[in-house]
Residue frames as a rotation matrix with the C-alpha (Angstrom) as fourth column:
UNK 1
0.485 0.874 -0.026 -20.84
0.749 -0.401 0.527 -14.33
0.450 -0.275 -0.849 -59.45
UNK 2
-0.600 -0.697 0.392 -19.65
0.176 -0.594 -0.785 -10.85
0.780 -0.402 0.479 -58.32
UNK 3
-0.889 0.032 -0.457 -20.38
0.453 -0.084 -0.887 -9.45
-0.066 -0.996 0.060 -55.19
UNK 4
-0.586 0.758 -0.285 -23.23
-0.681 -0.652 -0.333 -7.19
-0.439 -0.001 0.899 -56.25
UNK 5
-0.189 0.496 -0.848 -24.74
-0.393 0.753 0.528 -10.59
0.900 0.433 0.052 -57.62
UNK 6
-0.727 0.095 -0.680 -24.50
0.537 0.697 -0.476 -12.24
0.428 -0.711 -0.558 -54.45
UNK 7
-0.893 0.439 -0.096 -26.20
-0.065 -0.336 -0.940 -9.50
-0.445 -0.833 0.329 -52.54
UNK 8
-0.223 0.946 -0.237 -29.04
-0.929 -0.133 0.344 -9.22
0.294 0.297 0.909 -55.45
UNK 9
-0.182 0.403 -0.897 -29.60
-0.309 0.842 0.442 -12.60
0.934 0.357 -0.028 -54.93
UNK 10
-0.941 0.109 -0.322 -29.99
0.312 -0.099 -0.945 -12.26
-0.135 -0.989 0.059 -51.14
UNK 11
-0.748 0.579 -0.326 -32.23
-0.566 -0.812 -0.144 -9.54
-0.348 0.076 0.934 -51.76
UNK 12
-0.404 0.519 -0.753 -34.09
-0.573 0.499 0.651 -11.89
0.713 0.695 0.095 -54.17
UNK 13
-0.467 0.125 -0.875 -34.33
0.474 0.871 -0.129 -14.62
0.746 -0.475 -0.466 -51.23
UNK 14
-0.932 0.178 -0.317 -35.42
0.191 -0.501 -0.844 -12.82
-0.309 -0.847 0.433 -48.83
UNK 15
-0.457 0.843 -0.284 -38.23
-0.834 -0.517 -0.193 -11.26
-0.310 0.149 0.939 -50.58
UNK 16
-0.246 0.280 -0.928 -39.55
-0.611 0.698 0.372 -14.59
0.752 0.659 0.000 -52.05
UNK 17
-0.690 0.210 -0.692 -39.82
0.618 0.669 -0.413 -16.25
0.376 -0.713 -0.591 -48.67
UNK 18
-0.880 0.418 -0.226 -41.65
-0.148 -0.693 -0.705 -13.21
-0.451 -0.587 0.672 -47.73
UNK 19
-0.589 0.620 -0.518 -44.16
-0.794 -0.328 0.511 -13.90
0.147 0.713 0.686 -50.13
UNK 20
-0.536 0.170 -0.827 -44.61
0.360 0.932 -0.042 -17.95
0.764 -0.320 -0.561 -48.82
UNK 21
0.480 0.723 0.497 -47.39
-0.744 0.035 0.667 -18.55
0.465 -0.690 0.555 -46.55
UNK 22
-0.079 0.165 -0.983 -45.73
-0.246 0.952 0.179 -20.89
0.966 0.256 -0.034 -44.35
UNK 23
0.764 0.639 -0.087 -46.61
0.210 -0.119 0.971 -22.04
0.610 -0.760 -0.225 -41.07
UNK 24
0.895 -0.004 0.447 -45.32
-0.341 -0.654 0.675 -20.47
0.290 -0.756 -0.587 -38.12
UNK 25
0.637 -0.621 0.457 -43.70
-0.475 0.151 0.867 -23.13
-0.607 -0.769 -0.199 -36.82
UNK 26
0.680 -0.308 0.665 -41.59
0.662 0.647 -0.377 -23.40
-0.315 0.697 0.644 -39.67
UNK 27
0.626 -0.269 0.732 -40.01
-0.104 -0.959 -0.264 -19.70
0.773 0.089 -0.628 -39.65
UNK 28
-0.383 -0.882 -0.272 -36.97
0.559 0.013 -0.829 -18.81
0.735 -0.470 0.489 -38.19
UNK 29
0.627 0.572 -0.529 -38.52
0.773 -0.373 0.513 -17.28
0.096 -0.730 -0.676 -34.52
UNK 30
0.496 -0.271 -0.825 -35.29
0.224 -0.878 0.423 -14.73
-0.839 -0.395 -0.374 -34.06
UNK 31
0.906 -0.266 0.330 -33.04
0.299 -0.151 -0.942 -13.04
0.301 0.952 -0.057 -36.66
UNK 32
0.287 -0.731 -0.619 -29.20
0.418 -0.486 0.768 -12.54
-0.862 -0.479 0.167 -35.95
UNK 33
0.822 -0.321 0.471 -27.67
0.234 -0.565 -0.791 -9.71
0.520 0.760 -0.389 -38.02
UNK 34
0.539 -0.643 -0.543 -24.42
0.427 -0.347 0.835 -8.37
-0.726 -0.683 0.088 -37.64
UNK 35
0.458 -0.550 -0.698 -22.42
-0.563 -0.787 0.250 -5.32
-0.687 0.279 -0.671 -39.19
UNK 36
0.046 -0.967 -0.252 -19.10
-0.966 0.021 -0.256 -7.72
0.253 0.255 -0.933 -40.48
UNK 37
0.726 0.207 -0.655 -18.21
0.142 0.888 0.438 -11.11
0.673 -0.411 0.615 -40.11
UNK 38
-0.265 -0.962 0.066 -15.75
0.137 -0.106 -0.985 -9.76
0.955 -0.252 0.160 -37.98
UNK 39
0.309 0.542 0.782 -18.96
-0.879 -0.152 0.452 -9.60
0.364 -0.827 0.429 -35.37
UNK 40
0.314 0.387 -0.867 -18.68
-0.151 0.922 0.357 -13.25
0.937 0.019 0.348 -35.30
UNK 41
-0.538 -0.653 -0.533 -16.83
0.292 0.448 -0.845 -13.81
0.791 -0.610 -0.050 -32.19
UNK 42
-0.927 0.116 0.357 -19.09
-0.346 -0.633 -0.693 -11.67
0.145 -0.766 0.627 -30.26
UNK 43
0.057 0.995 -0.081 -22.58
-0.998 0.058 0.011 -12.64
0.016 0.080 0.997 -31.58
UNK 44
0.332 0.263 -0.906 -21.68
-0.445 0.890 0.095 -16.04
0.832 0.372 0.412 -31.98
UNK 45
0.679 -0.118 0.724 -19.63
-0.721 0.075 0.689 -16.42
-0.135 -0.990 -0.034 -28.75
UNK 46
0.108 -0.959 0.263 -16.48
-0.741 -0.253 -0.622 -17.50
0.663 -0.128 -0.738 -27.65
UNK 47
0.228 0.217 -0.949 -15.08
0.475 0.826 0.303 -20.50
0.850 -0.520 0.085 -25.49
UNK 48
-0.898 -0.411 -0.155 -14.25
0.418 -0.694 -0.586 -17.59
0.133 -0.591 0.796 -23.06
UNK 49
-0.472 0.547 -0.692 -17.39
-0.263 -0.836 -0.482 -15.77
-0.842 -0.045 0.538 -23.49
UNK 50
-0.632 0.519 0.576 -20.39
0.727 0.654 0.208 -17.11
-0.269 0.550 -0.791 -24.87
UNK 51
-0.941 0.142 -0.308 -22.84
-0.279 -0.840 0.465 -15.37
-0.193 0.523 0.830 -27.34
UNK 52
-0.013 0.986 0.165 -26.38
-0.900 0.061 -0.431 -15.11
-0.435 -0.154 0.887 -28.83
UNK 53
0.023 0.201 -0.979 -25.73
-0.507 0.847 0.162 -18.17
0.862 0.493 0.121 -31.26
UNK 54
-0.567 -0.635 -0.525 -24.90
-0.093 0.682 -0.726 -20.12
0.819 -0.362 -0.445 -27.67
UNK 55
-0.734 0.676 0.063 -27.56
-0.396 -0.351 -0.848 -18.86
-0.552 -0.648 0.526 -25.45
UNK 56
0.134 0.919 -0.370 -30.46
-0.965 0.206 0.162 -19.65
0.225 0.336 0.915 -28.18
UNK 57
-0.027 0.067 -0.997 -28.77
-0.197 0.978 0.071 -23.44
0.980 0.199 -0.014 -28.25
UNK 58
-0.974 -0.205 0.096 -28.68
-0.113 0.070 -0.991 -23.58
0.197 -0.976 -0.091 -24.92
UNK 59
-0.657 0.752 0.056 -32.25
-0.400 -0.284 -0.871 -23.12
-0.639 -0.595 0.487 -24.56
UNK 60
0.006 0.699 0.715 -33.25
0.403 0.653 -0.641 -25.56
-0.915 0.292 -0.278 -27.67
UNK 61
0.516 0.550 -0.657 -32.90
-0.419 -0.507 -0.754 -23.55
-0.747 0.664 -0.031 -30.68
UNK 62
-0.096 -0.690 0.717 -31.50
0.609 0.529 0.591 -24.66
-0.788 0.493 0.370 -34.15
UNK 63
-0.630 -0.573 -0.524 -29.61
-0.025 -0.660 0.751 -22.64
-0.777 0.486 0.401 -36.62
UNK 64
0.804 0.593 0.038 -31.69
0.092 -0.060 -0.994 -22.39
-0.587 0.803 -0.103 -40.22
UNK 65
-0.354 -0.497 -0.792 -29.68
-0.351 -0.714 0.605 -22.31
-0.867 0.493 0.079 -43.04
UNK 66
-0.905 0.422 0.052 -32.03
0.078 0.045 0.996 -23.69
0.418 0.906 -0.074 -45.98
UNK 67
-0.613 0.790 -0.004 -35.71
-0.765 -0.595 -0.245 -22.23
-0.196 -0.147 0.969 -45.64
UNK 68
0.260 0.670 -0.695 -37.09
-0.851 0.499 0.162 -25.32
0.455 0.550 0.700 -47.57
UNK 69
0.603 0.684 -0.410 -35.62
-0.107 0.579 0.808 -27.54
0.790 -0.444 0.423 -44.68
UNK 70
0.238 -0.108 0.965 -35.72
-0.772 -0.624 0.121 -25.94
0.589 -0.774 -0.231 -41.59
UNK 71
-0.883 -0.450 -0.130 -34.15
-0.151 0.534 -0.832 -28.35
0.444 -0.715 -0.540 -38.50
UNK 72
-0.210 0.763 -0.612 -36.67
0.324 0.644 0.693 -30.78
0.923 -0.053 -0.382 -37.16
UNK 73
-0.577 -0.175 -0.798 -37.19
0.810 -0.252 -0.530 -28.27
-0.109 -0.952 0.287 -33.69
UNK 74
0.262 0.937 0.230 -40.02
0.961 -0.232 -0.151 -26.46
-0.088 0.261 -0.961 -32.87
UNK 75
0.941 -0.084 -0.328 -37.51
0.114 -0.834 0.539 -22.93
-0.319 -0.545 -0.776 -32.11
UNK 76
0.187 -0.848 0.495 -35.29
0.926 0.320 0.199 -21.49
-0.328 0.422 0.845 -34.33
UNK 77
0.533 -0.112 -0.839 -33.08
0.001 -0.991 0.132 -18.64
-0.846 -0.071 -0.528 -35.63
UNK 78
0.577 -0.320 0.751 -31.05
0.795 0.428 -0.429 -17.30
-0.185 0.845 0.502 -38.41
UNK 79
0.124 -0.854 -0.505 -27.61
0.338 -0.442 0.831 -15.42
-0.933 -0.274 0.234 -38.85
UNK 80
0.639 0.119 0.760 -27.03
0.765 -0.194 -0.614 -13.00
0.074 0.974 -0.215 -41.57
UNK 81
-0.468 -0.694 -0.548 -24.10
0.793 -0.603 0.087 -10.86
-0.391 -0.394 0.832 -42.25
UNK 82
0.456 0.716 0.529 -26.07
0.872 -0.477 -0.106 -7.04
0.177 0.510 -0.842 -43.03
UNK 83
-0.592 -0.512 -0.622 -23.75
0.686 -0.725 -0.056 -3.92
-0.422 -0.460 0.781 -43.28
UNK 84
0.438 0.681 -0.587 -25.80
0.501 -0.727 -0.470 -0.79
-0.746 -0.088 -0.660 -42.92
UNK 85
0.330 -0.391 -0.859 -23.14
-0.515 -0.837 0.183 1.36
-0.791 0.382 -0.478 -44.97
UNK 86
-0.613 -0.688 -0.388 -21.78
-0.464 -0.085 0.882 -1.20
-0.640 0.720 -0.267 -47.69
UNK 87
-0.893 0.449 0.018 -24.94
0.271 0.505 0.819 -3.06
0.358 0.737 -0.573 -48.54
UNK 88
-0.771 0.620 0.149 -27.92
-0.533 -0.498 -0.684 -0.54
-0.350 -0.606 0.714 -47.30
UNK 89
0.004 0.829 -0.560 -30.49
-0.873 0.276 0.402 -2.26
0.488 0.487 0.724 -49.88
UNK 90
-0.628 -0.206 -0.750 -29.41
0.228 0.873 -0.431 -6.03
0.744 -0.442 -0.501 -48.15
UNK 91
-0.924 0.153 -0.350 -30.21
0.328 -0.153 -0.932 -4.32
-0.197 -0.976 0.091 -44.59
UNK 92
-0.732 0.648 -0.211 -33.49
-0.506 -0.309 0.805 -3.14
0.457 0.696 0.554 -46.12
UNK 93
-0.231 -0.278 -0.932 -34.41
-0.845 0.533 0.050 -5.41
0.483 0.799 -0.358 -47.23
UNK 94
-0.565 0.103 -0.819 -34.04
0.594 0.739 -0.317 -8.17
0.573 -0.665 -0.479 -44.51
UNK 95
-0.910 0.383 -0.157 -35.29
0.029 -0.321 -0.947 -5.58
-0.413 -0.866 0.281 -41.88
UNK 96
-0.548 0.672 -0.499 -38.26
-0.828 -0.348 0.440 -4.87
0.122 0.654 0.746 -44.55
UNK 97
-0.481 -0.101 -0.871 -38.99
-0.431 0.892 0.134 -8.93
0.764 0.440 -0.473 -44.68
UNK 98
-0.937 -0.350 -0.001 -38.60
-0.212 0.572 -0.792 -9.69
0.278 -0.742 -0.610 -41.43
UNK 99
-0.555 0.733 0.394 -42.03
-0.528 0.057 -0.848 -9.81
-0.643 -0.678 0.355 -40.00
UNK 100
0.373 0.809 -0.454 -43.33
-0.888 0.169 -0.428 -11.55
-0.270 0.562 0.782 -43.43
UNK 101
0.192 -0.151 -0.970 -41.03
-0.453 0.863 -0.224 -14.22
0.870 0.483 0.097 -43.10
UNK 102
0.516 0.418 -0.748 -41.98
0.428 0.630 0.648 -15.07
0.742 -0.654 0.146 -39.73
UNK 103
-0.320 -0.945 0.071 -39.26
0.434 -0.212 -0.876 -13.21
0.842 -0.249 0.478 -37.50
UNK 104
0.556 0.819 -0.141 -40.32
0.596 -0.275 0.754 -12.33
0.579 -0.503 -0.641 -34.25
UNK 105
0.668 -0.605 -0.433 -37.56
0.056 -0.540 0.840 -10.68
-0.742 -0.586 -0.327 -32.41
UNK 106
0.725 -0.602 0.334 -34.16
0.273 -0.194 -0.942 -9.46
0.632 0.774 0.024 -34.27
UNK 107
0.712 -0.532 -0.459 -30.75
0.494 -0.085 0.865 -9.14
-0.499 -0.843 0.203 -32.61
UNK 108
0.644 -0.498 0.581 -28.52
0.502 -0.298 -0.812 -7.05
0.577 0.815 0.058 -34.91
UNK 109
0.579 -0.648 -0.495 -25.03
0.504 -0.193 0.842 -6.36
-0.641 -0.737 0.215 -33.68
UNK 110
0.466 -0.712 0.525 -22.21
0.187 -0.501 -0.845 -3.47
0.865 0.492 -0.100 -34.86
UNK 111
0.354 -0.346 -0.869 -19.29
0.777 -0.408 0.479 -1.92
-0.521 -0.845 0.124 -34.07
UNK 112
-0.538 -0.579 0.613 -17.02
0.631 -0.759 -0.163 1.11
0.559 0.299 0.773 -34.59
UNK 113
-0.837 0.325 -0.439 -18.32
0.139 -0.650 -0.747 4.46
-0.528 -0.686 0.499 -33.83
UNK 114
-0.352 0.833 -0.428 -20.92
-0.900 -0.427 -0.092 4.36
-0.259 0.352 0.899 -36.29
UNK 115
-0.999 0.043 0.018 -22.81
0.047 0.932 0.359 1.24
-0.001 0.359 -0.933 -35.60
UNK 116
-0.812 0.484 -0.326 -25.68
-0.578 -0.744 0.336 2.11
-0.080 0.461 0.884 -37.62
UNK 117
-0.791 0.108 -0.602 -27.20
-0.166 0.909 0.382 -1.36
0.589 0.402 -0.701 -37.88
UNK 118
-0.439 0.814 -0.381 -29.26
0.730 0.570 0.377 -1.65
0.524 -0.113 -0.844 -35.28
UNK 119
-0.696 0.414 -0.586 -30.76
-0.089 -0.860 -0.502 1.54
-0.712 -0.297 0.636 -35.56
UNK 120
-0.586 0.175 -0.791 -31.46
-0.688 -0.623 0.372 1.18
-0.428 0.762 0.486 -38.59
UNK 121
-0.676 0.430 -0.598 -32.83
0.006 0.815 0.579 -2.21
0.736 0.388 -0.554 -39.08
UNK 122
-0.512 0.793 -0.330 -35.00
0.829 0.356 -0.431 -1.49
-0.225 -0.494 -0.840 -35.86
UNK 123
-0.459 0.358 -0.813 -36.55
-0.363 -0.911 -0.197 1.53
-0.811 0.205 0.548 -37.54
UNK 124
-0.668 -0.100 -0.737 -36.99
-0.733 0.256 0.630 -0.59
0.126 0.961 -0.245 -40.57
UNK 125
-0.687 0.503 -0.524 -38.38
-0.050 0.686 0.726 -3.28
0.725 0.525 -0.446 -39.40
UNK 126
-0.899 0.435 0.050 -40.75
-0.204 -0.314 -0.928 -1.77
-0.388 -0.844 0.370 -36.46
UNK 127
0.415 -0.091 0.905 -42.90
-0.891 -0.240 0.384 -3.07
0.182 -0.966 -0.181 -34.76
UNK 128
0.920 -0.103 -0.378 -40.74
0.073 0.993 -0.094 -6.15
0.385 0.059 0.921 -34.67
UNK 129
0.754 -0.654 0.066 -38.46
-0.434 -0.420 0.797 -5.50
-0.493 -0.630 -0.600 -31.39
UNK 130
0.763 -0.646 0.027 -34.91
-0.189 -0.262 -0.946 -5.10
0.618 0.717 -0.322 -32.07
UNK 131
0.762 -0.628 -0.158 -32.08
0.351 0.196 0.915 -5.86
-0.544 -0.753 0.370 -29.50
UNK 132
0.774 -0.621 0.126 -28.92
-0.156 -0.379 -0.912 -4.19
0.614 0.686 -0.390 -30.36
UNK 133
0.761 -0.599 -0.249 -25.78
0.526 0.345 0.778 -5.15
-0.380 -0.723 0.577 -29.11
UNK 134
0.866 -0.417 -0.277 -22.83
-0.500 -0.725 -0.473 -2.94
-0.004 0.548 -0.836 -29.51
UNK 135
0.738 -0.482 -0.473 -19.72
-0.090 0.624 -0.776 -4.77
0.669 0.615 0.417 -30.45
UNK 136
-0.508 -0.860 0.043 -17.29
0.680 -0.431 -0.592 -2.70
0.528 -0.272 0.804 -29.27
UNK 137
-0.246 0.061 -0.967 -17.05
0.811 -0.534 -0.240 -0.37
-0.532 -0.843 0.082 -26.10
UNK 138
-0.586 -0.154 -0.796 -17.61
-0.159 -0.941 0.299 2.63
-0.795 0.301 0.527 -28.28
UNK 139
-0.832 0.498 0.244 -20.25
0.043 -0.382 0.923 1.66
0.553 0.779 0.297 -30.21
UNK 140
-0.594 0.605 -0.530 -22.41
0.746 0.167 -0.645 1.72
-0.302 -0.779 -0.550 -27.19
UNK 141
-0.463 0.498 -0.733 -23.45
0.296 -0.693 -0.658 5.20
-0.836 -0.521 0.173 -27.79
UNK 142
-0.639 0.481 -0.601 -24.67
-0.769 -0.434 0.470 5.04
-0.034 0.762 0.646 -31.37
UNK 143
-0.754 0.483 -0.445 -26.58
-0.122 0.563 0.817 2.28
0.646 0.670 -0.366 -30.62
UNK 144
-0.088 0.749 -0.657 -28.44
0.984 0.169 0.061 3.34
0.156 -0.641 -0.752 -27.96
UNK 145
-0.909 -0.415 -0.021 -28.62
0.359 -0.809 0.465 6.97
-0.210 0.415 0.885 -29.60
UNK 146
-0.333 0.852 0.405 -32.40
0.687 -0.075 0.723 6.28
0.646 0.519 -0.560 -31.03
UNK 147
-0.852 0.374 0.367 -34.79
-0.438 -0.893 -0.106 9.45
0.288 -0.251 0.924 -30.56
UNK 148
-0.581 0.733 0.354 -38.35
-0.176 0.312 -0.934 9.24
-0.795 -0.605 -0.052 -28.55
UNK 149
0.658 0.750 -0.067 -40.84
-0.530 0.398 -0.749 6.87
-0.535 0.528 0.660 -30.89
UNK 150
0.195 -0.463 -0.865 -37.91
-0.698 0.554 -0.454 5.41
0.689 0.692 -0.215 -32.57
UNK 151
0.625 0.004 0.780 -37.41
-0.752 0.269 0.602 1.98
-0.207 -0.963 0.171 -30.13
UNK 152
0.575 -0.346 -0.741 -34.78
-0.217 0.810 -0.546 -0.02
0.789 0.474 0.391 -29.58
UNK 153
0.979 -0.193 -0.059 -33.81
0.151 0.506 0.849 -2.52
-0.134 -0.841 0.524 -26.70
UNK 154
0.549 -0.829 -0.110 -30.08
-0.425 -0.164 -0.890 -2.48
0.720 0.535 -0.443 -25.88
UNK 155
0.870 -0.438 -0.226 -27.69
0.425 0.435 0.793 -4.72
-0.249 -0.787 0.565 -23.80
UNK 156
0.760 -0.637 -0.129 -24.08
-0.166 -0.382 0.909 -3.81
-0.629 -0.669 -0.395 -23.04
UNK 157
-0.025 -0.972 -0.233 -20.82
-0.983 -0.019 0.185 -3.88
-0.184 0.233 -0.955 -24.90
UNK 158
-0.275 -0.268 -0.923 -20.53
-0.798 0.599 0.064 -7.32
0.536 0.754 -0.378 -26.46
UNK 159
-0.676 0.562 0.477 -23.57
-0.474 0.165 -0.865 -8.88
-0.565 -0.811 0.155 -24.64
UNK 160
-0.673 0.318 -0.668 -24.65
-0.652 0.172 0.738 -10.81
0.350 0.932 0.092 -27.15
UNK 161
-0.683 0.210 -0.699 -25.70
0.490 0.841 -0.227 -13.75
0.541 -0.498 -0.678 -24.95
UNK 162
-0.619 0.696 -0.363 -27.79
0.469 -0.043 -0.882 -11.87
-0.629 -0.717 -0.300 -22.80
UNK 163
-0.609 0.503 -0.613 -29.58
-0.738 -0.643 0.206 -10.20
-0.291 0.578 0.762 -26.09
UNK 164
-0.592 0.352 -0.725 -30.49
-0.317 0.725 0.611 -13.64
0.740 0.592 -0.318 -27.61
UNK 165
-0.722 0.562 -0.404 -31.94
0.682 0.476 -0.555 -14.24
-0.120 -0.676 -0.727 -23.64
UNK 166
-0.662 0.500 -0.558 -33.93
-0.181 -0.830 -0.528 -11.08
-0.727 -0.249 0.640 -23.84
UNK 167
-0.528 0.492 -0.692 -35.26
-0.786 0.026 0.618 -12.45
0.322 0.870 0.373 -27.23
UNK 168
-0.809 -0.098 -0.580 -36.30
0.112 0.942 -0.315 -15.36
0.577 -0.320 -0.751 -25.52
UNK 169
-0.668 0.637 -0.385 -38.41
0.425 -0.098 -0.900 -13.80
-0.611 -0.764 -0.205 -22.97
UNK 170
-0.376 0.721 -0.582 -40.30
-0.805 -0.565 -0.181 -11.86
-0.459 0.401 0.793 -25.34
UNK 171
-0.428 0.443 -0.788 -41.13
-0.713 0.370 0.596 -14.90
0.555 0.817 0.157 -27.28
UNK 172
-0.953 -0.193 -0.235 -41.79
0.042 0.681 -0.732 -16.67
0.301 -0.707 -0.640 -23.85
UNK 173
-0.578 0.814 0.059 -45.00
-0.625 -0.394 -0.674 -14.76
-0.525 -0.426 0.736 -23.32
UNK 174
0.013 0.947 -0.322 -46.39
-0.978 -0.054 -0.200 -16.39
-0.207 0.317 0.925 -25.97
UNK 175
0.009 -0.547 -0.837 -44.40
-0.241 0.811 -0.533 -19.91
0.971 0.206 -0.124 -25.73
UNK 176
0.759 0.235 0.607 -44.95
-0.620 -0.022 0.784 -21.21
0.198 -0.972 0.129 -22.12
UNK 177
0.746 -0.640 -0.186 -42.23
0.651 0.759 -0.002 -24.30
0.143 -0.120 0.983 -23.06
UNK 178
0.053 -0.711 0.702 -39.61
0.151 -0.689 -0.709 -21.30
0.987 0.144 0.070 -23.53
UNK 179
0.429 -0.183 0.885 -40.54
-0.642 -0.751 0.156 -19.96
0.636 -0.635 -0.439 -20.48
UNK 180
0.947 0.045 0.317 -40.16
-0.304 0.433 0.848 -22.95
-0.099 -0.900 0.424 -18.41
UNK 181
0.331 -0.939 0.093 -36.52
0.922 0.301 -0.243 -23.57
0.200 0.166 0.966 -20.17
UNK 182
0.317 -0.397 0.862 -35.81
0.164 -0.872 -0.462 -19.84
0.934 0.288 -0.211 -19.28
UNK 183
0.774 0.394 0.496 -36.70
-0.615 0.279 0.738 -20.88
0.152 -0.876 0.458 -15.66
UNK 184
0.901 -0.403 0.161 -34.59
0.283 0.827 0.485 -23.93
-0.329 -0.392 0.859 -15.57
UNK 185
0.005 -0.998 -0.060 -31.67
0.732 0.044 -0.680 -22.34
0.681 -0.041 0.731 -16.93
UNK 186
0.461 0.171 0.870 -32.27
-0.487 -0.771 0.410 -19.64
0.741 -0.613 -0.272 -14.04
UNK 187
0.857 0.370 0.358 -32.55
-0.497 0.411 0.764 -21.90
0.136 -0.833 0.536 -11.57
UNK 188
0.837 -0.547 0.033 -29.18
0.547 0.837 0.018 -23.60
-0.038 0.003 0.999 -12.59
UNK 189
-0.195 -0.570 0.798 -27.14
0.040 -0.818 -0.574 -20.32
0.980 -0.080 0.182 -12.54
UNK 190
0.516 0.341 0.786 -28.85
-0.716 -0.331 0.614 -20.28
0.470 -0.880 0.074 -9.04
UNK 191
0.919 -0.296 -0.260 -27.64
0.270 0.954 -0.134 -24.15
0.288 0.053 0.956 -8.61
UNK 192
0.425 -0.904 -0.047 -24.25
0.701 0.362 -0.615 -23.30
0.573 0.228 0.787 -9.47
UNK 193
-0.255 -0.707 0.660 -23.36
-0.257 -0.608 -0.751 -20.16
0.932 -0.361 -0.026 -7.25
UNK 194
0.673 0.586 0.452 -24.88
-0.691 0.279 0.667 -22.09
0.264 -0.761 0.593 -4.32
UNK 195
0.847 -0.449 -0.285 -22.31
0.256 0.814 -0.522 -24.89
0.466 0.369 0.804 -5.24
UNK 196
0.146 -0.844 0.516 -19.38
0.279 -0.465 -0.840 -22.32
0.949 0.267 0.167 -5.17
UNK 197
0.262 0.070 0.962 -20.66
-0.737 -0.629 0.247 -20.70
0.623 -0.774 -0.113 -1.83
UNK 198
0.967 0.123 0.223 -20.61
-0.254 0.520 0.816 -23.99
-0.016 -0.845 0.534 -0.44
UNK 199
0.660 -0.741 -0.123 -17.37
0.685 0.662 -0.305 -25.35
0.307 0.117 0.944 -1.29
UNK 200
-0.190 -0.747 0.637 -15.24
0.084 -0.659 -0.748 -21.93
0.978 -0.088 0.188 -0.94
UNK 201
0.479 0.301 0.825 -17.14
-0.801 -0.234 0.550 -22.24
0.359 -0.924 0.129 3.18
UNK 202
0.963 -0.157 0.219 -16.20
-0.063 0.660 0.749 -25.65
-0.262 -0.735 0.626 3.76
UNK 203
0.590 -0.725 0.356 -12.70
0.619 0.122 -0.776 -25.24
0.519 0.678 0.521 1.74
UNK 204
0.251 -0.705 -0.663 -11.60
0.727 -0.315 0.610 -22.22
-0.639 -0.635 0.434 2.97
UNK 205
0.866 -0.092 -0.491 -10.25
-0.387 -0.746 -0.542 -19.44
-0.316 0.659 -0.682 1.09
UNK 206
-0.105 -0.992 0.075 -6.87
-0.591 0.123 0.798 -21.12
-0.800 0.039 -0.599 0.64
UNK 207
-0.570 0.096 0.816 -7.97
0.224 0.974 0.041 -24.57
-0.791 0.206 -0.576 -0.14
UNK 208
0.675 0.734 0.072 -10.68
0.171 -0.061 -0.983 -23.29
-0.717 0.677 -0.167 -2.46
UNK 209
0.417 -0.732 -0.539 -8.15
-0.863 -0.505 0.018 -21.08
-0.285 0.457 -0.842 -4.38
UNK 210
-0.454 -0.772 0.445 -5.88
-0.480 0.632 0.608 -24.51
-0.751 0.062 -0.658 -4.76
UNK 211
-0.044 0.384 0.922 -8.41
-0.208 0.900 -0.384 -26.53
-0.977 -0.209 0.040 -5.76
């Protein structure tokens, strides 16, 4: 299979699930895209620096990778590699799909200076919010470039993790279990710097440091 096979046959999938009626809770709930697999480290997170694939599991989700059987969990996503410039019909395509094959949010990360991707896939697949994360420090400003009527959410320089939370809340309005796991991991970020405050008071600044 050459490479322009593989993608037609993407293409192919994609549209064909779009065409399935199946139920909701059976559809991937967010879409990750990303430029390169060279995103991976960012979107997927790091044991240094965690990402959207780590944030969604954190909060209950499971990964799709076969449509015909999806992980036994009511809250799930799915990770595609989509370059805007070497496979525009791919990015299409998926962005084209998305809302007929259940997607409800989309996170689509690039980098370089022209990280076209999530512009372009939230233009594509509007109104089905977009989150764009810019890879790299410099792609900050073409992805959060978009002109007035053209929307698209954006989080910081390889903020991947806090995109996949932002997807979260939006799907929270209509998911009350979400919210209350958005809540409890709140509340345990609260937990833990409460921890820290105490221990670095009764420690000391030395002793803490040592410890």
């Amino acid at each position: 299979m050459t490479q322009a096979d593989s993608v037609s046959d993407l293409i192919a999938s994609l549209e064909a699930e779009a065409e399935r009626d199946r139920d909701p809770a059976e559809t991937p709930d967010v879409g990750i895209v990303m430029g390169s697999d060279s995103d991976l480290d960012v979107m997927m997170g790091t044991d240094d620096d965690p990402g959207a694939y780590d944030a969604l599991r954190e909060l209950g989700f499971e990964e799709v990778t076969d449509y015909d059987d999806p992980p036994e969990v009511r809250f799930t996503f799915e990770t595609y590699v989509v370059s805007a410039h070497r496979t525009p019909e791919l990015m299409y395509a998926y962005a084209e799909t998305a809302a007929d094959r259940g997607v409800d949010v989309i996170i689509a990360g690039a980098g370089g200076k022209s990280a076209d991707l999530p512009n372009m896939t939230a233009s594509i697949a509007y109104p089905v919010p977009t989150i764009g994360v810019p890879v790299q420090e410099k792609s900050v400003d073409s992805v959060i470039g978009m002109p007035t009527g053209a929307p698209l959410v954006a989080v910081d320089a390889g903020k991947s993790f806090n995109a996949a939370l932002s997807a979260v809340q939006i799907l929270a309005r209509e998911h009350e279990v979400l919210r209350d796991r958005l809540v409890a991991y709140h509340d345990g970020l609260q937990q833990d710097v409460g921890e820290v405050s105490r221990d670095l008071h009764e420690l000391g600044t030395p002793g803490f440091r040592e410890r």
